[in-house]
ZAMARGU-4260 file (C-alpha; in steps of 0.2 Angstrom, whole numbers, plus 5000, padded with zeros to 4 digits):
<rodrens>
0) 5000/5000/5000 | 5007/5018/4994 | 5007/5030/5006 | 4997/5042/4995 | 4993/5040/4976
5) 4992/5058/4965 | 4981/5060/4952 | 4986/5073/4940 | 5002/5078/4932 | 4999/5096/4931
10) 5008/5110/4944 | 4998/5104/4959 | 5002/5086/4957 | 5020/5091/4952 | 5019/5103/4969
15) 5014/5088/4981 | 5025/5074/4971 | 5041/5084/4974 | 5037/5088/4993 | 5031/5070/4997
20) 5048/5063/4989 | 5057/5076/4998 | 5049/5066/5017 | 5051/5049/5008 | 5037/5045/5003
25) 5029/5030/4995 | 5019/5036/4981 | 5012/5032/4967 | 5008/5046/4952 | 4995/5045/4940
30) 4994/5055/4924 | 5000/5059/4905 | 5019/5058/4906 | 5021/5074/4895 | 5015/5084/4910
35) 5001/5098/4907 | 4995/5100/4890 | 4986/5116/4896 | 5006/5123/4903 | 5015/5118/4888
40) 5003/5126/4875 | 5000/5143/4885 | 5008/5156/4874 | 5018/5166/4889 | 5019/5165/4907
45) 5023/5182/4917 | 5016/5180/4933 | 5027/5164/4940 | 5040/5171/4953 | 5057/5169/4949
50) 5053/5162/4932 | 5053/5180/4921 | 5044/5178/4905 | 5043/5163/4898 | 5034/5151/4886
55) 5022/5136/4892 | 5035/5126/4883 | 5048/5132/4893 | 5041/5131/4909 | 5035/5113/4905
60) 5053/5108/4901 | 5059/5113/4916 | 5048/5106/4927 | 5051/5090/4916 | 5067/5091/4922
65) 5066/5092/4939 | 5055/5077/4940 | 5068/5069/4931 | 5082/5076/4945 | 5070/5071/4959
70) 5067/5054/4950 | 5050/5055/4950 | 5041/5040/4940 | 5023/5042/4931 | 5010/5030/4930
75) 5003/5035/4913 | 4986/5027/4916 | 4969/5033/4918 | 4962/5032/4935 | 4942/5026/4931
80) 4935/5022/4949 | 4940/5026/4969 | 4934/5019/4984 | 4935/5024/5001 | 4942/5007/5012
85) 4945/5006/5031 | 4963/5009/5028 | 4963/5020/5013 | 4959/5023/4998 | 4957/5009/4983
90) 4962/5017/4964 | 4954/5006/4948 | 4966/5009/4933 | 4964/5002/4919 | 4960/4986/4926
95) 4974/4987/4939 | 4969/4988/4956 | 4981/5000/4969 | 4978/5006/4987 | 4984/5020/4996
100) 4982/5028/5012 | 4979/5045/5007 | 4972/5054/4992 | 4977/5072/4981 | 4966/5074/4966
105) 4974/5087/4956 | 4964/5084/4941 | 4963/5101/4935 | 4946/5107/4930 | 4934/5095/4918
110) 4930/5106/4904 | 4924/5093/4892 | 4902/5091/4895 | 4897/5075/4900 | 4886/5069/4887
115) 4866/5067/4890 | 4863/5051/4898 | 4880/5049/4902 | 4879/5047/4920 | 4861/5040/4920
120) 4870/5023/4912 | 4887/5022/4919 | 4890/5004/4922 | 4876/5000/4912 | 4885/5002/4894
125) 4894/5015/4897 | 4913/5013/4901 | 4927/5022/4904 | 4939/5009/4903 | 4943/4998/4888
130) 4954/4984/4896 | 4940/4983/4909 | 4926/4978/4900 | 4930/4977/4884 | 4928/4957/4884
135) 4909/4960/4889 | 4906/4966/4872 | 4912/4952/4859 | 4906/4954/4840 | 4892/4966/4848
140) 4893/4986/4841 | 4898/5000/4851 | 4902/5020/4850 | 4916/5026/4855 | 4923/5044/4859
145) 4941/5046/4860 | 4946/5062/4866 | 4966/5061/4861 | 4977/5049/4850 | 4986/5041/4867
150) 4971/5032/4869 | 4969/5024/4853 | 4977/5009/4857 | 4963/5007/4866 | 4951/5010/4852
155) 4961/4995/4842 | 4958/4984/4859 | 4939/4987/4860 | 4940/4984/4838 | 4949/4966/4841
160) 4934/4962/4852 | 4918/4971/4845 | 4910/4968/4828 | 4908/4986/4823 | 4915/5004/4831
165) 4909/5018/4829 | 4922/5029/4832 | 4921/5049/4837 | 4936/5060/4840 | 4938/5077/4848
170) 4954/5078/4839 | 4959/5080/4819 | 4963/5065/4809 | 4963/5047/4817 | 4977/5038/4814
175) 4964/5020/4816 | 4963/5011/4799 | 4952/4995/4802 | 4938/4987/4791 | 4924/4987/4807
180) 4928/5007/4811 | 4918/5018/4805 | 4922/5036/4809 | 4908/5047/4811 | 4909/5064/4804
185) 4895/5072/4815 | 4896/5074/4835 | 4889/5062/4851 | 4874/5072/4857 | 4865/5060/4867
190) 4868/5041/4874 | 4851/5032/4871 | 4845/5019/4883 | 4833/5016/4897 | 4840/5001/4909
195) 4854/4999/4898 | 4863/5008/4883 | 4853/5005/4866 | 4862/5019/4854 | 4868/5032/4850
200) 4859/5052/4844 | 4870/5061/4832 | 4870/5080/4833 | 4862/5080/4815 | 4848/5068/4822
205) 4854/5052/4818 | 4855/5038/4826 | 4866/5023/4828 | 4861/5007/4837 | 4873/5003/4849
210) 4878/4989/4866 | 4891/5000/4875 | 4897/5017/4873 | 4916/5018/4879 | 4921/5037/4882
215) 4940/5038/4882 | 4945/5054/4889 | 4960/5065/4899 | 4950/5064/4914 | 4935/5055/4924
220) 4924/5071/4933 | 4928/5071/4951 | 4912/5067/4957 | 4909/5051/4947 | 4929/5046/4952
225) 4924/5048/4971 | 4905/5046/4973 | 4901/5057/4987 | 4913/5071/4984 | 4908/5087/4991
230) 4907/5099/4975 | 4901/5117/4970 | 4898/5115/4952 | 4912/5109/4943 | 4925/5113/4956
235) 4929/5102/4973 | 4926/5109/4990 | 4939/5110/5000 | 4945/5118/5017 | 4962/5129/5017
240) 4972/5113/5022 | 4965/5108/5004 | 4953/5095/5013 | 4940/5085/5005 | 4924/5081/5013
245) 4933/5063/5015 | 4946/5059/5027 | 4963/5058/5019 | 4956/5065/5002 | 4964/5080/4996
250) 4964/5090/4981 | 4974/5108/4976 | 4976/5116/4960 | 4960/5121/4944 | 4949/5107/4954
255) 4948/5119/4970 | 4940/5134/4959 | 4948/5150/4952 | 4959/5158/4948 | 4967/5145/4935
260) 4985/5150/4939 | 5000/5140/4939 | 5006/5151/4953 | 4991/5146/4965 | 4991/5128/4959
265) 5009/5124/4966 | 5005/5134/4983 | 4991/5122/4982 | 5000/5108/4980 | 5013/5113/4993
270) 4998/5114/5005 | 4988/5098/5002 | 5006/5088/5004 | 5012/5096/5022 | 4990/5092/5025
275) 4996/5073/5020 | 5013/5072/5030 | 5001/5076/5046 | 4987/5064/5043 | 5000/5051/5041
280) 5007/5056/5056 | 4994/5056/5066 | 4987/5038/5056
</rodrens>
């Protein structure tokens, strides 16, 4: 059992990763192994102390660095499922179970809309997870949404299983070339089903009957990660130790609300690690 598992790669995460290593701490990091997306493609960064003006890019190579320095490892999977156990917390990624005693969401914020019926049909035909439950869907036809080209290996998993996808990106061209693919030219506006999932509704109208829909994205919503997580719209609550409305849940950095600064994500981070060095203390 890790001593605390980070979700998110981004300053916050970054923040708490490097202070938990400094107390030798067991953890384990979850995220894309290119650090922040939304860093690297900001076009200048003026207000990060000590940095002077600088670039996303740059800033996002530096802090590459240092993880490298500090010897930081990344778990580039997609956390899909948590849940709160007598000693911890359990993490569900891609079908790979891990347990730790503490918890720092640093997610950053969920911009992507759910789709309609989303949430109403989670676990019956939808999934977030390919390798999970994939194999409940042999020759049967599914949608999916893929939301960046790291996950289509997992498109090409789900095509080796199901007799026709459906595929939607969020992303130019797809680099997925299979005779049961079929791209759709025309958005996901609604997942169809009453006790289960039965289609698909286009944004032109159109429908597509469907088994499953598997929705391949950066990030799982806080709230359907954690059930029970105490929210104010799309941001998590938390206390200014960065406490969550669970014991030894945390979270820091665009997840706790505005403003969306680097700055006040890694103060965040800083925060919610010192909060986890106490709880384990007294644990």
């Amino acid at each position: 059992m890790y001593d605390t598992a980070i979700i998110g790669t981004g300053p916050a995460g970054m923040s708490a990763a490097i202070n938990l290593k400094l107390h030798n701490k067991d953890i384990i990091w979850f995220g894309a192994q290119e650090l922040s997306d939304k860093v690297r493609k900001s076009e200048k960064i003026a207000n990060y102390p000590g940095m002077g003006l600088v670039t996303g890019e740059e800033l996002n190579q530096r802090m590459e660095a240092h993880r490298e320095e500090m010897e930081l490892a990344i778990t580039d999977r997609m956390v899909t499922n948590i849940t709160k156990t007598k000693k911890g917390y359990m993490l569900l990624a891609e079908n790979e179970i891990y347990e730790a005693k503490t918890l720092l969401l640093a997610t950053g914020v969920i911009t992507a809309k759910g789709f309609e019926g989303e949430a109403e049909l989670l676990g019956r035909g939808v999934s977030y997870c390919a390798t999970c439950d994939g194999f409940l869907y042999k020759e049967k036809n599914l949608a999916v949404f893929c939301a960046a080209p790291r996950y289509e290996h997992e498109v090409e998993y789900l095509a080796g299983i199901a007799g026709k996808v459906y595929l939607h990106t969020s992303y130019g061209e797809s680099g997925i070339d299979l005779p049961n693919v079929e791209r759709l030219d025309k958005p996901i506006r609604k997942i169809l089903g009453e006790e289960r999932v039965s289609g698909v509704e286009l944004a032109d109208g159109g429908e597509r009957n469907v088994d499953g829909v598997f929705i391949l994205r950066n990030a799982v919503a806080p709230a359907t990660l954690l059930p029970g997580l105490a929210m104010d719209g799309a941001h998590i609550v938390v206390d200014r130790m960065q406490a969550t409305n669970h014991p030894g849940c945390y979270a820091a950095g665009d997840c706790t609300g505005r403003p969306y600064q680097i700055a006040k994500a890694v103060g965040e981070g800083n925060v919610a690690a010192h909060s986890i060095l106490e709880y384990l203390a007294e644990e």
